[in-house]
C-alpha positions as CSV (number, residue, x, y, z in Angstrom):
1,X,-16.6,3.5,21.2
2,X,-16.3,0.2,19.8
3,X,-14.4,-0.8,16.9
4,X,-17.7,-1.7,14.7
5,X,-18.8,1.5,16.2
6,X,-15.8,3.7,14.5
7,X,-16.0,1.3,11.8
8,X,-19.5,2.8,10.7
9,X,-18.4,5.9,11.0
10,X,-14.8,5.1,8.9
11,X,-16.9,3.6,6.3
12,X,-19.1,6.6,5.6
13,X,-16.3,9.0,5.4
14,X,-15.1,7.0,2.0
15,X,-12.0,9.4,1.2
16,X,-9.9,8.2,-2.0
17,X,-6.5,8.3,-3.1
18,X,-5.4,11.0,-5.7
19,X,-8.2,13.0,-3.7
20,X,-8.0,15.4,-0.4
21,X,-8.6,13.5,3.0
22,X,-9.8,16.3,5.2
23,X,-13.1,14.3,6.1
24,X,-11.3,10.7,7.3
25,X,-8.4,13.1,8.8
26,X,-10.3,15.0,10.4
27,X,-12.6,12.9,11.8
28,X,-9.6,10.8,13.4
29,X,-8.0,14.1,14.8
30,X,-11.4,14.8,16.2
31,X,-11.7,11.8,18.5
32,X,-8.4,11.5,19.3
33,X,-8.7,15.3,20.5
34,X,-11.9,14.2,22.4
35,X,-9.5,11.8,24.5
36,X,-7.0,14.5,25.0
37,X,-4.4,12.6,22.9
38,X,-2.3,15.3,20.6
39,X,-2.5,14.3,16.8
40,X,0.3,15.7,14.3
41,X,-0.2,16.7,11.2
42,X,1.7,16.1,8.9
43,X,0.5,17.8,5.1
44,X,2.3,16.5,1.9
45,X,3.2,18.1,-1.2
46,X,0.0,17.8,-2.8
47,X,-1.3,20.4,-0.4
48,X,-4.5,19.0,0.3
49,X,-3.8,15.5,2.1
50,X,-2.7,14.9,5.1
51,X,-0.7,12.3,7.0
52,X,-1.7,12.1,11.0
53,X,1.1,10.6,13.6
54,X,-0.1,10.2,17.3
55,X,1.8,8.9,20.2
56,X,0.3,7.9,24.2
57,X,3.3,7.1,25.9
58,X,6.6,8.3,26.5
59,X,7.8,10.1,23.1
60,X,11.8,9.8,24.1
61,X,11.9,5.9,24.3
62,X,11.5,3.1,21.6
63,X,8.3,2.1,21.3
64,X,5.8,0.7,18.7
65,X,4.2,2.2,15.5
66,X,0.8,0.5,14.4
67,X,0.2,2.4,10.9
68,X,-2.7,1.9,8.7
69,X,-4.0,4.1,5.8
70,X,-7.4,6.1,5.6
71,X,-7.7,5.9,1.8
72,X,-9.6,2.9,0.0
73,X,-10.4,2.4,-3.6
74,X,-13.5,3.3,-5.6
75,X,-16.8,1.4,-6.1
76,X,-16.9,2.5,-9.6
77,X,-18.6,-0.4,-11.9
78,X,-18.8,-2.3,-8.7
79,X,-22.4,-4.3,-8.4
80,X,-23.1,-4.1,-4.1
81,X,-25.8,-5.3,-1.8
82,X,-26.0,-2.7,-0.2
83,X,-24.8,1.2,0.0
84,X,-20.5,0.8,-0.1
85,X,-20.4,3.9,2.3
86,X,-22.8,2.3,4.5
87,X,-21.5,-0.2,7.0
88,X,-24.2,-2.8,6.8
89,X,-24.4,-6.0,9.4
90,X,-25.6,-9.0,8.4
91,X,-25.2,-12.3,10.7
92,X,-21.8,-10.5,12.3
93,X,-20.5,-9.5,8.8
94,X,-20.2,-6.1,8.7
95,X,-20.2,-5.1,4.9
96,X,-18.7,-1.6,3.8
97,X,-15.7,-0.6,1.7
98,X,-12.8,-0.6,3.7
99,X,-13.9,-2.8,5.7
100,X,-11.4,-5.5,5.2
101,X,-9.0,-2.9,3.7
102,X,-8.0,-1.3,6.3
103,X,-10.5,0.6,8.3
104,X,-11.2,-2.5,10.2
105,X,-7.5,-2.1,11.4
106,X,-7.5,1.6,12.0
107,X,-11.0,1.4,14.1
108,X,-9.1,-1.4,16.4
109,X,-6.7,1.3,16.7
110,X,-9.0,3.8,17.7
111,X,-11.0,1.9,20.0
112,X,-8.3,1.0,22.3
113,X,-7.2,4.2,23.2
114,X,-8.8,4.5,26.1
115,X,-6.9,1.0,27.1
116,X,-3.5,2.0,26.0
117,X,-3.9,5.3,28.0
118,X,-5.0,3.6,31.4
119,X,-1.8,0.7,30.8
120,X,0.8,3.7,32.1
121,X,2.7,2.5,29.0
122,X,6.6,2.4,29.7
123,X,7.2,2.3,25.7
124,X,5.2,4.4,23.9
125,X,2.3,3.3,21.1
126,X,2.6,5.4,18.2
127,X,-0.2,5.5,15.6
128,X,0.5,6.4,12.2
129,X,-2.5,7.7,9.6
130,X,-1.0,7.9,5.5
131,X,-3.2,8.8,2.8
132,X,-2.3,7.8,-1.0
133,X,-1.9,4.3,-0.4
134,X,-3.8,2.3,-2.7
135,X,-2.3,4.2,-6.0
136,X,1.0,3.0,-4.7
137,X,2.5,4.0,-1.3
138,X,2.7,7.6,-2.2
139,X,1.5,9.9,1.5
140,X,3.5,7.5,4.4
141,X,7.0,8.5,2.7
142,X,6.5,12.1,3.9
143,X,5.9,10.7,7.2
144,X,8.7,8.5,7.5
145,X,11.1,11.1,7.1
146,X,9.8,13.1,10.0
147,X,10.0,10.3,12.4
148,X,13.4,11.4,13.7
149,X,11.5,14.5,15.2
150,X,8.2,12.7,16.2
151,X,9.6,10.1,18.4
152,X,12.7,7.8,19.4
153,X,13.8,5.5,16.7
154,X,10.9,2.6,17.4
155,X,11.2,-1.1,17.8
156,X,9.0,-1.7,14.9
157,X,6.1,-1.2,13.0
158,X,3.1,-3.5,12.6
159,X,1.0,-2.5,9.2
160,X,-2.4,-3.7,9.9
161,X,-3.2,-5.0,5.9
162,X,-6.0,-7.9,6.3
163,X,-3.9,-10.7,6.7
164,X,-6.5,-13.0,8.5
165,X,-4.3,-11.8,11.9
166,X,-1.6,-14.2,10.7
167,X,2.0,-12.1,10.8
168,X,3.2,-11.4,8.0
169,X,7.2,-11.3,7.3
170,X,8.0,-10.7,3.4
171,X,6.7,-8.9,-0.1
172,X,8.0,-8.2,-3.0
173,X,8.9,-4.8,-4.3
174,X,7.2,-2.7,-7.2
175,X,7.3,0.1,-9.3
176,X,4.8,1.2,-12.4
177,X,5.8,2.9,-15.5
178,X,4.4,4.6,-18.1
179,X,6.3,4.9,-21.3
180,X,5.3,7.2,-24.4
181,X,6.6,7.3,-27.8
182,X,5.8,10.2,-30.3
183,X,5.8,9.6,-34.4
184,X,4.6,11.6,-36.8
185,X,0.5,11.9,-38.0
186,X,-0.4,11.2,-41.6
187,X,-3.1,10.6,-43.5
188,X,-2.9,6.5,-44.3
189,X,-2.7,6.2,-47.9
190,X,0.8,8.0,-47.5
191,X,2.1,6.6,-44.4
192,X,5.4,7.6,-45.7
193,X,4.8,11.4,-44.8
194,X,4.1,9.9,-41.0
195,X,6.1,8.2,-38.4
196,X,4.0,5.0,-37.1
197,X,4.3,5.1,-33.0
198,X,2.6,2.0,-32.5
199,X,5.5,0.0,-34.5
200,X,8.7,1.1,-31.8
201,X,6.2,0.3,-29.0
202,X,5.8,-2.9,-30.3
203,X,9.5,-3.3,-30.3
204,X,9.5,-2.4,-26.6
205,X,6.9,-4.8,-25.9
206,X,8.4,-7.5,-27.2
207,X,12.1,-6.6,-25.3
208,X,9.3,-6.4,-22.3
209,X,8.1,-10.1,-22.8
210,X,11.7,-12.1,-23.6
211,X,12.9,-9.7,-20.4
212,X,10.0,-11.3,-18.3
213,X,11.4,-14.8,-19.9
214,X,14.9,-14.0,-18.6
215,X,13.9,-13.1,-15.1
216,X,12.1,-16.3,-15.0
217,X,14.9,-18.6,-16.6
218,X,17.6,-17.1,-14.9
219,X,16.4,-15.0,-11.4
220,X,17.7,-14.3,-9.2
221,X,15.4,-16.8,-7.9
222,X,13.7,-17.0,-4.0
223,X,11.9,-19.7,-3.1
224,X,9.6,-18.1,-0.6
225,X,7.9,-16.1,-3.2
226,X,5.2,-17.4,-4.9
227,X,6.4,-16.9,-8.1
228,X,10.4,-17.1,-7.1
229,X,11.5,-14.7,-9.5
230,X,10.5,-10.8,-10.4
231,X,8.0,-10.3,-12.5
232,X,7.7,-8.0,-15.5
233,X,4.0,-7.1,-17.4
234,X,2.8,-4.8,-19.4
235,X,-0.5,-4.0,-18.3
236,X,-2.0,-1.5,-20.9
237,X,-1.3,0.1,-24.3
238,X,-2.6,2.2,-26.2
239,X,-2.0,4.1,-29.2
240,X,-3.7,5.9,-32.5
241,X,-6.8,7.9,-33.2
242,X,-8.6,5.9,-36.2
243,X,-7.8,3.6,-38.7
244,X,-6.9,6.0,-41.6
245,X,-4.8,8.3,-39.6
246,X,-0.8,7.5,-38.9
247,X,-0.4,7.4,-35.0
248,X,1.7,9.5,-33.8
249,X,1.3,8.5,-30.6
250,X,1.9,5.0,-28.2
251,X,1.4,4.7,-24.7
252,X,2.8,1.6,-22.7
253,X,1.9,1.6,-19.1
254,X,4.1,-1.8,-17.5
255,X,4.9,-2.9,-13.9
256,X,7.5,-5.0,-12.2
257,X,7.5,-6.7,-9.0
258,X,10.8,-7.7,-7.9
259,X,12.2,-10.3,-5.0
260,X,14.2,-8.8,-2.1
261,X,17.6,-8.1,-3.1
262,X,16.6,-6.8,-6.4
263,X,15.6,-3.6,-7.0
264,X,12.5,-2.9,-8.9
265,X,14.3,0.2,-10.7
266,X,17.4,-1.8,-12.3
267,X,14.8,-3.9,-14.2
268,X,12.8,-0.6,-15.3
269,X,16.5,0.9,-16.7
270,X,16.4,-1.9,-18.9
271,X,13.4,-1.3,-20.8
272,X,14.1,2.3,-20.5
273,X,17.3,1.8,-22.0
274,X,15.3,-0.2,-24.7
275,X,13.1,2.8,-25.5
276,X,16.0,5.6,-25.6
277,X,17.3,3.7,-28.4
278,X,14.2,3.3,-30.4
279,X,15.5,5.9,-33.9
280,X,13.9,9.2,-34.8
281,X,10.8,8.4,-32.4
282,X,10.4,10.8,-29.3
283,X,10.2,8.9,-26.3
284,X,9.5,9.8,-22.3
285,X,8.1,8.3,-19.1
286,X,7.3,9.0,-15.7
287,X,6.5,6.9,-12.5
288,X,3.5,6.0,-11.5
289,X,4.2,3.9,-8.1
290,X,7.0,2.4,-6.4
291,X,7.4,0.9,-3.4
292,X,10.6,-1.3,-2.0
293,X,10.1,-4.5,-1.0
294,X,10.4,-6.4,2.4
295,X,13.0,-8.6,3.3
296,X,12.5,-11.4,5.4
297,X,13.6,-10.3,8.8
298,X,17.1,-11.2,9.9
299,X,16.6,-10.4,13.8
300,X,12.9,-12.3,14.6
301,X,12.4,-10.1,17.5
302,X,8.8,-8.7,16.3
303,X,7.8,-11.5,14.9
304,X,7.9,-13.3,17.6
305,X,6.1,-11.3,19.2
306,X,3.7,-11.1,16.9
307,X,3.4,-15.1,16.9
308,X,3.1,-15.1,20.4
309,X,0.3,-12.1,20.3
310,X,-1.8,-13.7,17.9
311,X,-1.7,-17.3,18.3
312,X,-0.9,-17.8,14.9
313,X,2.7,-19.0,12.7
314,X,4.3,-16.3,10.9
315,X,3.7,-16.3,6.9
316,X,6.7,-16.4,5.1
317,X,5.6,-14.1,2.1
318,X,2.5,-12.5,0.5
319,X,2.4,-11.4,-3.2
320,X,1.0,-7.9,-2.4
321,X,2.6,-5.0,-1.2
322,X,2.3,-2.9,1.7
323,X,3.7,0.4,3.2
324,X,5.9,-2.1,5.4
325,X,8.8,-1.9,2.9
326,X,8.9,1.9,3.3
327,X,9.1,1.5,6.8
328,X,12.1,-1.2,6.9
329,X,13.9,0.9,4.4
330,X,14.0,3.8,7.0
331,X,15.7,1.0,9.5
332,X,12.3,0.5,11.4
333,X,11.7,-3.6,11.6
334,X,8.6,-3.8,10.2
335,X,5.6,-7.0,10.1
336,X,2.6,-7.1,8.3
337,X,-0.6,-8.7,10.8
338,X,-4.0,-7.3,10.4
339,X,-7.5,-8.6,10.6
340,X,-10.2,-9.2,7.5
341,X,-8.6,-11.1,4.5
342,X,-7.3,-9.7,1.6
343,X,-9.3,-12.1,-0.9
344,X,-11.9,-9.8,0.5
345,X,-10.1,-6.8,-0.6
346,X,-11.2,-4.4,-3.6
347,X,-14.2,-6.3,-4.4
348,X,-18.3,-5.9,-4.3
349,X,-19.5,-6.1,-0.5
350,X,-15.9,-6.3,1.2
351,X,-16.7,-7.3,4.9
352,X,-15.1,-8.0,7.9
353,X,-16.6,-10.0,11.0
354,X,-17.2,-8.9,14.4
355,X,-15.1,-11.7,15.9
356,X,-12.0,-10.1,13.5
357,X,-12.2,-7.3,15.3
358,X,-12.4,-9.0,18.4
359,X,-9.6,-10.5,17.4
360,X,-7.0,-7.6,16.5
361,X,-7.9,-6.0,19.4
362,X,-7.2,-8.9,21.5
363,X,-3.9,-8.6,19.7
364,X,-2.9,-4.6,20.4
365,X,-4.1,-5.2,24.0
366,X,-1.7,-7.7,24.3
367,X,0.9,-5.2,22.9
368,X,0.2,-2.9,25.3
369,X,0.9,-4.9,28.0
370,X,4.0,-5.8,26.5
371,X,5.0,-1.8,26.4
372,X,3.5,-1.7,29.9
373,X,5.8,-4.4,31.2
């Protein structure tokens, strides 16, 4: 099939994250069963999502991993064209969400199967399927740590996020937080028999903001990160019931993105160092994403290879983040180099062109020649 081909079908099958992924799993398992290529799979603790790991090659030698996830994000209050879930081609755009983001990568994949099978491959091609990606990295974990038994340790991983085919070689880490804080409810004309939430919370945002200030002023700073410092936000709040009732109850929800070499979880201890000291409020939290960031590579193996694939200078850094730094933190060198562009990501009528396609599969047959050499 070709890759606009799969891609119609891809976009149809419009799985989400949080959600099961039996229909986009299943329909990859299907085809790749149709070419006679074994597919693992690989359930997570959810119990009702599925990673998929598949390998044409040699398993016991070092090969590549091209991993991509089957999740994309909802449509909801989203004004399209055309149906979302219906790849639509208009002039060589092929509208559909997931399009960019990254079914246009994972139908590539697909569609040169049949090519990487008839290469006699002396280093294997592993493709790896996660699910949970876009609410923060959460399925491909559970697959990284059954690569030791899937195949020999590989000589890298290229994460196919739109990146206009251009490699890829840094990103910042993150993690997202929720924070709550429990008072006491009262009626308001005796907020003395209540415990106001929403004043400690303010305290908290406020040691959130002059924190941001200080990772600005003071870093650690890296100049090839657009900003060069971590970042620190909080994103939502909220907190009380009506305007005559004592809250007893605040809910900060904040997110930090930190440069390599700083871990996105010793800023967080801060503020949650902040909050366990707020008096006679009740405080918790929980994680809502993290992933590690990745460090500019110190060995430019892959991405010169990738360079030399594609046609195209490596990018220093991007400010989104990708599965990538999962990957290197497992000791697999890792590159980010997909095709679509992520300007085209998450919005109404995400497309990706024909010639894109063309494109990344220009580039993975070029890989496999490389493993076949």
């Amino acid at each position: 099939m070709t890759p606009s081909a799969l891609l119609a079908d891809l976009v149809a099958l419009g799985d989400l994250p949080g959600a099961p992924n039996a229909r986009m799993a299943g329909y990859v398992q299907a085809y790749l069963a149709r070419l006679g290529v074994d597919c693992a799979v690989l359930p997570g603790p959810e119990g009702d999502r599925v990673n998929l790991f598949a390998t044409i090659g040699p398993r016991d030698v070092p090969g590549y991993i091209l991993s991509g996830h089957m999740d994309v994000v909802p449509v909801e209050g989203q004004v399209w064209a055309s149906d979302p879930f219906r790849l639509r081609d208009a002039g060589g755009r092929l509208y559909g969400r997931g399009a960019s983001d990254m079914k246009g990568y994972l139908a590539c994949m697909l569609a040169m199967v049949p090519e990487f099978q008839a290469m006699a491959l002396r280093r294997p091609i592993h493709m790896a399927f996660s699910y949970d990606e876009e609410i923060g990295c959460r399925g491909v974990g559970h697959m990284i740590a059954r690569l030791p038994e899937l195949c020999a340790p590989p000589l890298g991983c290229i994460v196919g996020e739109p990146s206009d085919l251009q490699p890829v070689l840094s990103h910042k880490g993150k993690q997202a937080v929720e924070l709550r804080i429990g008072g006491r409810a009262a009626h308001s004309s005796q907020p003395d028999l209540g415990l106001n939430a929403i004043y400690p919370a303010a305290e908290v945002l406020l040691f959130i903001r002059d924190l941001a200030a200080r990772l600005a002023a003071e870093g650690p700073l890296d100049p090839r990160f657009l900003p060069a410092h971590s970042t620190l936000v909080a994103g939502v709040v909220q907190g009380g019931a009506a305007v005559n009732i004592i809250p007893d109850q605040c809910m900060i929800q904040m997110e930090v993105r930190s440069v390599p070499g700083q871990a996105p979880q010793d800023i967080t201890a801060e503020v949650l160092d902040r909050l366990a000291a707020l008096p006679e409020v009740r405080v918790s939290h929980r994680e809502l994403s993290s992933y590690p960031a990745l460090p500019p590579p110190r060995d430019r193996t892959l991405a010169d290879l990738l360079e030399r694939l594609t046609g195209k200078p490596a990018l220093q850094s991007v400010s989104y983040g990708t599965e990538a730094g999962l990957f290197h933190a497992a000791g697999v060198p890792s590159i980010i180099c997909g095709p679509g562009s992520i300007t085209r990501a998450h919005r109404p009528d995400e497309f990706i062109t024909e010639a894109e396609l063309e494109g990344c599969r220009a580039m993975l047959r070029g890989l496999a020649r490389d493993a076949a050499g």
